[in-house]
C-alpha positions as CSV (number, residue, x, y, z in Angstrom):
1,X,-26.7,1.6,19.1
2,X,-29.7,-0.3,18.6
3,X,-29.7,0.6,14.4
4,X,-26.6,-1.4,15.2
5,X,-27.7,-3.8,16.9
6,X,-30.0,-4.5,14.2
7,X,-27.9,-4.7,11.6
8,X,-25.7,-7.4,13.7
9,X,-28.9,-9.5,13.3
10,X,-29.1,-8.7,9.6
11,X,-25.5,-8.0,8.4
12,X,-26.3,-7.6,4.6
13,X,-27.8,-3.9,6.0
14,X,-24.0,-3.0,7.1
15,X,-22.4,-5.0,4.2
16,X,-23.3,-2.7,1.3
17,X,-22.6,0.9,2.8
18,X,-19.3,-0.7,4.4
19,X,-18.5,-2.2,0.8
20,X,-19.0,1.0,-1.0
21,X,-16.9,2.9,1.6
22,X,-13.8,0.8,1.0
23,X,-15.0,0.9,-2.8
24,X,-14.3,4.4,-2.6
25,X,-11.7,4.6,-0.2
26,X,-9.5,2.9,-2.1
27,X,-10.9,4.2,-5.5
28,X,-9.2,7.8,-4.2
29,X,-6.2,6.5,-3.6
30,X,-5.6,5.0,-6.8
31,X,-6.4,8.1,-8.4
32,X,-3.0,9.5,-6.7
33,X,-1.2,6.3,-7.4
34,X,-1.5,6.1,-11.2
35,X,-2.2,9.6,-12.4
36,X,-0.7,12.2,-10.1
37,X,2.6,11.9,-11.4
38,X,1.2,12.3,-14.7
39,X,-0.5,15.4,-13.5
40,X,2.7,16.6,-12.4
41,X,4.4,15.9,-15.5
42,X,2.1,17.9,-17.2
43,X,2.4,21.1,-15.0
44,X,6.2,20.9,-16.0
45,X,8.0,19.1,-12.9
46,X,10.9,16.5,-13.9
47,X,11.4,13.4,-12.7
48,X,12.9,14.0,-10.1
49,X,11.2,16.7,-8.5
50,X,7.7,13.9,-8.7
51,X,9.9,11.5,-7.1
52,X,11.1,13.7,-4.0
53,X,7.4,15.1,-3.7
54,X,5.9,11.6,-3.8
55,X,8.4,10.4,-1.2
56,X,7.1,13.0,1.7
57,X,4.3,10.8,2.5
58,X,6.7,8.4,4.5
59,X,7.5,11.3,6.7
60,X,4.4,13.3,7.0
61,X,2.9,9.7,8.0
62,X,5.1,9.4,10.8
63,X,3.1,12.5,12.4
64,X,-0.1,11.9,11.2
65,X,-1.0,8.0,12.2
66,X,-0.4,8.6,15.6
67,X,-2.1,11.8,15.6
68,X,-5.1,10.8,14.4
69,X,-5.0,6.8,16.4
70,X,-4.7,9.6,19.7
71,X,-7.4,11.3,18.5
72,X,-9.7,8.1,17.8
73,X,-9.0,6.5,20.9
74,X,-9.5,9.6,22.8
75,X,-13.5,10.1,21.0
76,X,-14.4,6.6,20.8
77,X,-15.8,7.3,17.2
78,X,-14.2,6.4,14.2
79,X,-16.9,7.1,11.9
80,X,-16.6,10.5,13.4
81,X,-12.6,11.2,12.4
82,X,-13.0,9.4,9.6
83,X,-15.6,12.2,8.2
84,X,-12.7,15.0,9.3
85,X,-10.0,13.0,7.4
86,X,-12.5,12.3,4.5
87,X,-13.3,16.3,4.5
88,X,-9.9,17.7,5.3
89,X,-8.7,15.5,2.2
90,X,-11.3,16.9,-0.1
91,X,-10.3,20.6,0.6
92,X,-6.4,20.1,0.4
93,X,-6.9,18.3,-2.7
94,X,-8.6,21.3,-4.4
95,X,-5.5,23.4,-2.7
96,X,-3.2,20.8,-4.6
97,X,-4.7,21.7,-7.8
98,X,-5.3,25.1,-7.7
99,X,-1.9,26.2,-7.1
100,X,0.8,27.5,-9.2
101,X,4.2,27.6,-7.5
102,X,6.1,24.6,-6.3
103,X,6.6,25.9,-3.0
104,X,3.3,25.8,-2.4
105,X,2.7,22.7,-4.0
106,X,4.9,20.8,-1.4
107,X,3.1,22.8,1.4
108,X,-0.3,21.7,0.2
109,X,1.1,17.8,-0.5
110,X,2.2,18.0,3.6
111,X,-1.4,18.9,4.5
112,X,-3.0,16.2,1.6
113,X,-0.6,13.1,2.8
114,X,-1.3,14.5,6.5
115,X,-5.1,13.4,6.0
116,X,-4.4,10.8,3.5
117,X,-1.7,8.3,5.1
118,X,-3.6,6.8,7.7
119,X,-7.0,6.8,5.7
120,X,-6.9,2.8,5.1
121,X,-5.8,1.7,8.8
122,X,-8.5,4.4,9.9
123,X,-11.2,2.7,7.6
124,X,-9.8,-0.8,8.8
125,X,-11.1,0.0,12.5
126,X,-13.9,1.4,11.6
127,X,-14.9,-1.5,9.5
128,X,-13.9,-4.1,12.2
129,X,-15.6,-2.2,14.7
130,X,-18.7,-2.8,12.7
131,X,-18.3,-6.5,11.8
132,X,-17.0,-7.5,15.5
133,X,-19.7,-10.1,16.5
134,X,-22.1,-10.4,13.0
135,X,-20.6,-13.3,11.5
136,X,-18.7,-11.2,8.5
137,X,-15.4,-11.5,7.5
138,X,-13.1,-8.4,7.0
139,X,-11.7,-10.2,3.8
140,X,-14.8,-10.0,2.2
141,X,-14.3,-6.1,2.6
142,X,-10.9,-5.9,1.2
143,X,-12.3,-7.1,-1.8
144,X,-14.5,-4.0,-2.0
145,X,-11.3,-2.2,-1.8
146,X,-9.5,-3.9,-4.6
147,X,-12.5,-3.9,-6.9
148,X,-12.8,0.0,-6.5
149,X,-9.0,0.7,-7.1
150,X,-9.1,-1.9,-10.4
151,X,-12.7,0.0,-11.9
152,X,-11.8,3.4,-10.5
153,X,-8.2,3.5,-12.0
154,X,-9.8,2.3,-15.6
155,X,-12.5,4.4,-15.4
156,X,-10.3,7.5,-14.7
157,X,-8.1,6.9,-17.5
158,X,-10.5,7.1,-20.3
159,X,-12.2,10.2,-18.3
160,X,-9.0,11.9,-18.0
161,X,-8.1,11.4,-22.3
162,X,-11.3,12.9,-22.7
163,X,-11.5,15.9,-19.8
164,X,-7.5,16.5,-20.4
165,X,-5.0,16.3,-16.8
166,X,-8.1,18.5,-15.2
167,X,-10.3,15.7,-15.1
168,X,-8.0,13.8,-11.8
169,X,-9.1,17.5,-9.9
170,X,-13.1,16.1,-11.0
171,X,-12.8,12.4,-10.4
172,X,-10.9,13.4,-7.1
173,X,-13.6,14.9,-5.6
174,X,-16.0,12.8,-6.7
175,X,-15.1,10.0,-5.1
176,X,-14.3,11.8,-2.0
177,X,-17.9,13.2,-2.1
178,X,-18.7,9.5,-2.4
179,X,-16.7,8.3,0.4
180,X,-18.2,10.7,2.7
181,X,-21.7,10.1,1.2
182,X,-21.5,6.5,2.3
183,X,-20.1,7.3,5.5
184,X,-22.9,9.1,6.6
185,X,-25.4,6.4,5.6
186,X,-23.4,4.5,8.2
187,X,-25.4,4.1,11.8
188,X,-23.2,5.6,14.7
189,X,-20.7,3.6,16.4
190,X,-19.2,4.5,19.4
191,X,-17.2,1.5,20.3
192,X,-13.5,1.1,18.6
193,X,-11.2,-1.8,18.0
194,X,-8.3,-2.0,20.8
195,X,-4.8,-2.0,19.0
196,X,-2.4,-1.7,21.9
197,X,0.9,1.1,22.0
198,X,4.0,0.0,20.8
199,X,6.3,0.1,23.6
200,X,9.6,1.4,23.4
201,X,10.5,-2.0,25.1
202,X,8.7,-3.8,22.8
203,X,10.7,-2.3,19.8
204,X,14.2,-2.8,21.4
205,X,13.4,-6.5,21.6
206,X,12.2,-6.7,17.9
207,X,15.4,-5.0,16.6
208,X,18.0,-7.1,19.3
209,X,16.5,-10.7,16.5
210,X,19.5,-10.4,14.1
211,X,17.1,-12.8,12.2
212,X,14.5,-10.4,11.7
213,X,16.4,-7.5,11.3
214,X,18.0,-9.3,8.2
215,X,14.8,-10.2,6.8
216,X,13.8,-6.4,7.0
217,X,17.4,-6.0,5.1
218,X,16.4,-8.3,2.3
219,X,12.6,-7.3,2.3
220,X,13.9,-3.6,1.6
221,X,15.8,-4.8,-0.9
222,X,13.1,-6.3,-2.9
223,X,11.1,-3.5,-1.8
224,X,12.8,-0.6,-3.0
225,X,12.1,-1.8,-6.7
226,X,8.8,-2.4,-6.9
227,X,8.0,1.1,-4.6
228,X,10.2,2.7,-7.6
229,X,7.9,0.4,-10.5
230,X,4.5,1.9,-8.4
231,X,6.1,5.5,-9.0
232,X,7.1,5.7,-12.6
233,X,5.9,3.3,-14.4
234,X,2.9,5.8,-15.3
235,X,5.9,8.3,-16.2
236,X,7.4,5.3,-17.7
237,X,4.5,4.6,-20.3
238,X,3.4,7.9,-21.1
239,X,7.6,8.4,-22.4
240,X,6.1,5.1,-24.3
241,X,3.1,7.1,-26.1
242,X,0.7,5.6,-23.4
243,X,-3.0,6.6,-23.1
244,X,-4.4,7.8,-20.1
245,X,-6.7,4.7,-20.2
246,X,-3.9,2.3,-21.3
247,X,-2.1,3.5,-17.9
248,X,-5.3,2.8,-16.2
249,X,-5.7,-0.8,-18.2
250,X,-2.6,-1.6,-16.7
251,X,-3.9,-0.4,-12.9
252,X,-6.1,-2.8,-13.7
253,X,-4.8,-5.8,-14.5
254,X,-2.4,-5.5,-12.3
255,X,-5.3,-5.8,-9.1
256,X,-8.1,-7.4,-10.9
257,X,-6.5,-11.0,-10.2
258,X,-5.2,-10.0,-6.5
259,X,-7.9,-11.3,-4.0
260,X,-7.3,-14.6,-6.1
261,X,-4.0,-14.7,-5.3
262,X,-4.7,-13.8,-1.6
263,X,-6.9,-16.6,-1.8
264,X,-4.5,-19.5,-3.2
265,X,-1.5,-18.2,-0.8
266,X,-4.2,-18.8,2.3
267,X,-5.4,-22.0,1.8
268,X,-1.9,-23.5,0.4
269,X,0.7,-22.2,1.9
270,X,2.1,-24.2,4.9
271,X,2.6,-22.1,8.2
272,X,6.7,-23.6,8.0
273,X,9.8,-21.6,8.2
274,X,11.9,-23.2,5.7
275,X,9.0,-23.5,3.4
276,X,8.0,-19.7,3.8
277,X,11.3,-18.6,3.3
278,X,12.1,-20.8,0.1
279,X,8.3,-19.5,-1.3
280,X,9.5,-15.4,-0.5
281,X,12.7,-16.8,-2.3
282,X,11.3,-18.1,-5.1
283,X,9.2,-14.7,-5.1
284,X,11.7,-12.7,-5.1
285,X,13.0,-14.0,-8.1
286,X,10.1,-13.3,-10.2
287,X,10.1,-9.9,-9.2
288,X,13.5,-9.3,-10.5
289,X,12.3,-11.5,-13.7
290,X,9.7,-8.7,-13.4
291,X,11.8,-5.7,-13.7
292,X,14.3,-7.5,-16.4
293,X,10.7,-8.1,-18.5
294,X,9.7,-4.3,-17.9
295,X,14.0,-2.9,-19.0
296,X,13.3,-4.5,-22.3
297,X,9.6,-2.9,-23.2
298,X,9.2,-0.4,-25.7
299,X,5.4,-0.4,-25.7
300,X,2.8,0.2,-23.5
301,X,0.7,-3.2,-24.0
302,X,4.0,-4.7,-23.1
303,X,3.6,-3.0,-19.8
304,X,0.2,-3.5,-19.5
305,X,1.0,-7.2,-19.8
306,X,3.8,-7.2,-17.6
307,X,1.6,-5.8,-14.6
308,X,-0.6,-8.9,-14.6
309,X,2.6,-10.6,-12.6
310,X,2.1,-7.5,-10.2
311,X,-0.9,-10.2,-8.2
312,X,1.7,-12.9,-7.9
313,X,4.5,-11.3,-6.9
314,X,3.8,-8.1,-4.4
315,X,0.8,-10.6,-3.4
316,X,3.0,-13.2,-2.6
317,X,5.5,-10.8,-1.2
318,X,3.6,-9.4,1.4
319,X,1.5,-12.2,2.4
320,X,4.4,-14.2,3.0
321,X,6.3,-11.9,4.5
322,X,3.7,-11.3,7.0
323,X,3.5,-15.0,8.0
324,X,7.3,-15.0,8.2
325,X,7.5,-11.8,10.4
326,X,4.9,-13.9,12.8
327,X,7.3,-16.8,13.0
328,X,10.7,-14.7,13.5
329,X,9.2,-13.4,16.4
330,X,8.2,-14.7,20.0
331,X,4.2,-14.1,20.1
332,X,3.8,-11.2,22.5
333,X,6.3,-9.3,20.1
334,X,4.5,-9.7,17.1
335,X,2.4,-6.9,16.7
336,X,5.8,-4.6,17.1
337,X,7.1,-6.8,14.6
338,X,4.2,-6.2,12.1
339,X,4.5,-2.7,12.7
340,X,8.5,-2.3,11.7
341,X,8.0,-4.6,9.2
342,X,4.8,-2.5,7.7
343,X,6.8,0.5,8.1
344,X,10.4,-0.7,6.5
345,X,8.8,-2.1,3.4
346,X,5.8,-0.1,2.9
347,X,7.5,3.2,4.1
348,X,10.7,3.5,4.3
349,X,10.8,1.8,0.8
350,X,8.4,4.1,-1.0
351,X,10.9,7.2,0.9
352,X,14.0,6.1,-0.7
353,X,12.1,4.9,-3.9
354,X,10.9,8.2,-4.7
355,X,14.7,10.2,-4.6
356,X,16.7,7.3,-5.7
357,X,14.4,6.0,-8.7
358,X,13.7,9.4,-9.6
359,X,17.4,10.2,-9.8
360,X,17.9,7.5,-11.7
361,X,15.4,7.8,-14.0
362,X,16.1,11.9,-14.6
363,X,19.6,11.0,-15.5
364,X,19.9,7.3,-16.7
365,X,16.5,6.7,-18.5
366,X,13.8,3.9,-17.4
367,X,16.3,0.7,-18.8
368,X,18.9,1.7,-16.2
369,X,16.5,2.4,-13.3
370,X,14.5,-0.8,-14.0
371,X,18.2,-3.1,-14.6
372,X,19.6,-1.6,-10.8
373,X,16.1,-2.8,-9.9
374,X,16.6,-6.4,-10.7
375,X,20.4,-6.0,-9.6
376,X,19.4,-4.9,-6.1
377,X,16.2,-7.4,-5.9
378,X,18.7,-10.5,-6.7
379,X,21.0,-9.5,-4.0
380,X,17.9,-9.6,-1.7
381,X,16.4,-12.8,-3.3
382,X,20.1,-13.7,-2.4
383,X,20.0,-13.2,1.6
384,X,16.7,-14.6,1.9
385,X,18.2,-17.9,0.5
386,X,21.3,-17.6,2.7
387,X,18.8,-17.4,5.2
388,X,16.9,-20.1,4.3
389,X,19.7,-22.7,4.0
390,X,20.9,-21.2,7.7
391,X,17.8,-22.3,9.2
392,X,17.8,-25.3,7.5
393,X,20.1,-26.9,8.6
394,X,20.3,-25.6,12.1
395,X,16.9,-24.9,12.7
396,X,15.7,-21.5,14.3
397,X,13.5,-20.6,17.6
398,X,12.1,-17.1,18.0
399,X,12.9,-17.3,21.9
400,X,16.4,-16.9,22.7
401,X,18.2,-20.7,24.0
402,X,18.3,-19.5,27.6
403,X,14.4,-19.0,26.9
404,X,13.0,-21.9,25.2
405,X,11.6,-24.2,27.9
């Protein structure tokens, strides 16, 4: 504790190690994101069969984050699970890719998403338990994060055209190897960031808003296609004659210009209902423009190009949304709030992403999948208007009217 102490005094000591671990964090996932379906492909699965095997994360999630928060808060260490989840990863990703029947391949996925879902939020404690009281700013180490899935993903793609679909197995590990490498240069830290149970009561009260349960509607709406877009449009570009690198390019620029965005929506955008809802609109809209832009491409540096608008709209999606799911809600329901929301239109989206768009997509071809994308996302840019022009013009409280003082 007194290394730690130390480097509260001195917090450039923490600020590199903690950098490089989110660098590398996030550099792993991306690896998944962007070139295991292409992996898959290549080992002879359909579309189909990626998209169902992608979409067990949701569910193996549901078991492992509270697992391995029980676990956290019962050892006071962080660092300490962190180094099991960073090591139980690296040996069921070389299970992943050593074997050779599908059965087997969805057993060892279980165990990979098992110590792989809950990486980020367990990397998230641990860095706040380490910046609580220094004077840094966790933003500062998101930015690590998003720098290491923009390099790693371009950097992959020309080493996997060159090393053939073996190379993900090499980069994998690597940064894994990385990841832990920096861990251990960490100084021990026993003390952990409190983040309270959700409470069965809690929840109830969250889903009795009709408000907020419509905007969780609409979100999932909106959603739903761009969880589908993260999927395939790696399967999507290689039906194009896509590099590896090209796939990677568009990884790229599709993150490069995010913390930007973050950084306009935070100091612009006004903390109003009517004007949050009218920007998630307006948002919305763009994403369908989005997947209207991506039915009509027949080349990859379309693509690549189209993924630049990735920053602005899933940035401005989610940061929005957030705000909005703070305002929808009285405050000691928030956090409950946060959490459904996190889980509707992170997981529950990517679940029914991965069967639906890979159905579609097996049968219909990429131009259908992508135009009943922009068909369902206008129907959701569609209820967050309605919602908008209801609160309008009779205003909105998050506390019932036999509540409000």
């Amino acid at each position: 504790m007194a290394h730690l102490r130390k480097n509260a005094e001195n917090p450039s000591n923490t600020l590199l190690p903690l950098g490089l671990l989110n660098f590398f964090i996030y550099g792993t996932m991306v690896i998944f994101a962007a070139f295991f379906q292409l992996y898959l492909l290549d080992v002879g699965m359909d579309k189909f069969e990626i998209g169902s095997l992608m979409a067990i994360a949701p569910l193996v999630s549901l078991l492992a984050h509270p697992f391995w928060r029980h676990l956290s808060d019962r050892t006071h260490n962080v660092r300490f699970i962190l180094l099991i989840m960073l090591t139980g990863l690296l040996v069921a990703g070389h299970m992943v890719f050593k074997v050779n029947t599908y059965t087997a391949l969805y057993v060892t996925m279980v165990l990979l998403y098992f110590f792989q879902s809950p990486l980020l939020s367990q990397s998230n404690s641990l860095i706040l338990g380490y910046i609580e009281g220094t004077g840094l700013k966790f933003s500062t180490y998101r930015i690590w994060g998003s720098l290491g899935w923009a390099f790693i993903a371009l950097a992959s793609g020309l080493v996997i055209d060159q090393a053939g679909h073996n190379g993900i197995s090499l980069l994998f590990s690597l940064t894994l190897m990385l990841a832990i490498g920096t861990t251990l240069v960490l100084p021990s830290i026993r003390k952990t960031t409190d983040t309270p149970w959700m409470k069965s009561s809690e929840l109830a009260r969250v889903l009795h808003s009709k408000y907020f349960i419509a905007f969780i509607v609409f979100g999932l709406m909106v959603s739903i296609p761009n969880a589908i877009n993260s999927i395939f449009f790696p399967l999507f570009m290689n039906d194009l004659g896509s590099s590896r690198l090209q796939v990677g390019g568009a990884v790229f620029l599709s993150t490069i210009f995010e913390a930007g965005a973050f950084t306009l929506l935070h100091r612009f955008l006004k903390r109003k209902m009517t004007y949050l809802l009218a920007c998630i609109t307006i948002v919305s809209f763009l994403f369908a423009l989005r997947w209207q832009l991506m039915s009509e491409a027949f080349t990859p540096l379309q693509i690549i190009m189209i993924q630049v608008l990735h920053s602005v709209t899933f940035g401005g999606f989610f940061y929005v949304g957030t705000r909005l799911t703070a305002l929808l809600l009285p405050r000691p329901f928030r956090s409950s709030g946060q959490a459904v929301y996190t889980f509707a239109l992170s997981g529950l989206a990517f679940l029914l992403a991965g069967f639906l768009g890979g159905w579609l997509f097996q049968s219909f071809g990429a131009v259908i999948m992508y135009r009943f994308g922009v068909t369902l996302t206008l129907f959701g840019a569609a209820g967050f208007a309605a919602m908008w022009y209801r609160i309008y013009k009779v205003g909105y409280s998050p506390l019932p009217r036999s509540e409000e003082p």
